[in-house]
C-alpha positions as CSV (number, residue, x, y, z in Angstrom):
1,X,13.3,30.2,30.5
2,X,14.8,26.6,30.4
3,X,11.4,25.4,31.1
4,X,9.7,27.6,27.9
5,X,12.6,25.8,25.5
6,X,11.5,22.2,26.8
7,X,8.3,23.1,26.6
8,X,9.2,24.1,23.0
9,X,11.0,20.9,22.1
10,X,8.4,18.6,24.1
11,X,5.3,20.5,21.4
12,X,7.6,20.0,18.6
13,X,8.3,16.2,19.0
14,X,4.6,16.0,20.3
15,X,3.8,17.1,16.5
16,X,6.5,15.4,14.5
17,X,5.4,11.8,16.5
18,X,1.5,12.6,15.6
19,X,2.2,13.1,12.3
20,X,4.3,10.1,11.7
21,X,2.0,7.7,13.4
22,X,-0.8,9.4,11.8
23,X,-3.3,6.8,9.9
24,X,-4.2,6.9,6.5
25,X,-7.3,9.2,6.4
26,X,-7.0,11.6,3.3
27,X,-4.2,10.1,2.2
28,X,-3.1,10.5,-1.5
29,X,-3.7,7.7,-3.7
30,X,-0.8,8.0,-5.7
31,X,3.0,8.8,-4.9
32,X,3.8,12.1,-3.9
33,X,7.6,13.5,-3.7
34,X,7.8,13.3,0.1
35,X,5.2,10.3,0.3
36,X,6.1,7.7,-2.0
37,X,3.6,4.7,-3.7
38,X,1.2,4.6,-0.9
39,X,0.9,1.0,-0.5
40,X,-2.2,0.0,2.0
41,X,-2.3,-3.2,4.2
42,X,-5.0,-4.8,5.5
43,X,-6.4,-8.2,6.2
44,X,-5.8,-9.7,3.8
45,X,-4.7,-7.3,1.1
46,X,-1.6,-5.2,-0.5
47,X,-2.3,-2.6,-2.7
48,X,-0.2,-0.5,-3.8
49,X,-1.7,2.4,-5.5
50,X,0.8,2.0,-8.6
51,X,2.2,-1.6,-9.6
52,X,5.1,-0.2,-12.1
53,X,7.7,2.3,-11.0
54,X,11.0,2.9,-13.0
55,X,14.1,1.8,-12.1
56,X,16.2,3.8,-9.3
57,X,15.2,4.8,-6.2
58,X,11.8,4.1,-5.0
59,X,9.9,5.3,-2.3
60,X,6.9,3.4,-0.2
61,X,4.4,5.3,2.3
62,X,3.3,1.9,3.7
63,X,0.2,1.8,5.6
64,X,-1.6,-0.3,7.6
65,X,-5.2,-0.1,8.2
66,X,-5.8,-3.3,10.0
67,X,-7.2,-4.9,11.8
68,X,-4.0,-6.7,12.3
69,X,-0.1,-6.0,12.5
70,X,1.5,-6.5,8.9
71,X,4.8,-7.0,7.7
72,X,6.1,-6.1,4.3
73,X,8.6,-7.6,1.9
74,X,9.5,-7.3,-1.7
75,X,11.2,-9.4,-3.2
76,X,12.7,-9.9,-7.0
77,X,11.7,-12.5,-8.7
78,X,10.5,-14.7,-11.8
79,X,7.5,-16.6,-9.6
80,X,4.3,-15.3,-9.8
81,X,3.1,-13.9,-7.2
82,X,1.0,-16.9,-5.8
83,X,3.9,-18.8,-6.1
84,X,6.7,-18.3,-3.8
85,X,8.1,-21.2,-1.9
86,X,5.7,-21.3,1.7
87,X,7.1,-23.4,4.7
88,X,4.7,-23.6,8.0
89,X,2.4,-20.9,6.4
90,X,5.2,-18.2,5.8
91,X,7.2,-17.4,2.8
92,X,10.8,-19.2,2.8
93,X,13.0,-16.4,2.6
94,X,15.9,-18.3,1.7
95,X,17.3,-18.5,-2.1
96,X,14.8,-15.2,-2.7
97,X,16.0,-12.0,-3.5
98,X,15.1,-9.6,-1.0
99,X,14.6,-5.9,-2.2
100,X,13.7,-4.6,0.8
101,X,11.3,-5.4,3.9
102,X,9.9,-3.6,6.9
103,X,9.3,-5.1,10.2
104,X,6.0,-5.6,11.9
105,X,3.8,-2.5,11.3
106,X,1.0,-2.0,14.2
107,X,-2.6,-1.3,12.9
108,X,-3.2,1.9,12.4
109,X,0.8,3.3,11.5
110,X,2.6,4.1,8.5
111,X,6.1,3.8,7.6
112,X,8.2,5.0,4.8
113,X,10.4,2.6,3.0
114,X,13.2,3.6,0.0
115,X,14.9,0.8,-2.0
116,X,17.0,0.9,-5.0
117,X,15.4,-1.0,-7.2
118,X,16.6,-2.6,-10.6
119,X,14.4,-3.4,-13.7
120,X,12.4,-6.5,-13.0
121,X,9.3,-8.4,-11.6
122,X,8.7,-8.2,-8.4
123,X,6.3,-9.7,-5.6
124,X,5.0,-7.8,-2.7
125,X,3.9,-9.5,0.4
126,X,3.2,-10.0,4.1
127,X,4.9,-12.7,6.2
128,X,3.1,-13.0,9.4
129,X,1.8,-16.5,9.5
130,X,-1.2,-17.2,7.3
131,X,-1.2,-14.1,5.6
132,X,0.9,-14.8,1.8
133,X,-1.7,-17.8,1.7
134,X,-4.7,-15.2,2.5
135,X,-3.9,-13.2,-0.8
136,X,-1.6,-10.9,0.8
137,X,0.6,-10.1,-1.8
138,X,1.0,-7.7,-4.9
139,X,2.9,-8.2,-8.0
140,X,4.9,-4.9,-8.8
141,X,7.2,-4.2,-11.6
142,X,10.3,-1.9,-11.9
143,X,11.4,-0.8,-15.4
């Protein structure tokens, strides 16, 4: 009997791990209640499938198809998004106002991410090295 119920719980986290580090095949292109903006990652690319959202919580199904590892940062600010300060190939971080960020995402994972955001411009971006000066950033605005 004990070895039916882990069994049991071994299937269930079996599914719950597959499902959350799932790709994005036939994934919406739009937010959904329980998904959030999908925003997609790739070399050397964010897009989010919406770039306005209004103030209040908001929800990210962050995805990365690849080929490399991405990270993902937004950040408030009046800077375009071109324009944010860049030391040694990376974003400086410091003096910006950092919404919310997610660590390094491998190829082929998704991850959601909830921030409270307030009214404003925005800037989207990943901060490996090389990749804001690629083009990989979005502008996004909350109102």
């Amino acid at each position: 009997m004990r070895q039916r119920a882990r069994l049991a719980t071994a299937l269930v986290a079996l599914s719950l791990f597959a499902v959350a580090c799932g790709g994005s095949a036939g994934a919406a292109a739009g937010p959904t209640p329980d998904q959030g903006i999908v925003t997609t990652l790739t070399d050397f690319k964010i897009k989010p499938a919406e770039v306005e959202a209004p103030a209040g919580e908001v929800s990210f199904d962050l995805q990365n198809d690849g080929p490399s590892d991405h990270t993902f940062f937004l950040v408030k600010t009046d800077l375009a998004e071109d324009a944010l300060p860049v030391v040694d190939h990376v974003v400086d971080l410091g003096g910006l106002d950092i919404a919310a960020q997610a660590g390094a995402l491998p190829f082929g994972t998704h991850a959601p991410l909830t921030a409270d955001l307030s009214a404003g411009t925005y800037v989207m971006f990943c901060n490996l090295p090389g990749h804001y000066e690629s083009d990989m950033h979005a502008a996004f605005t909350v109102t």
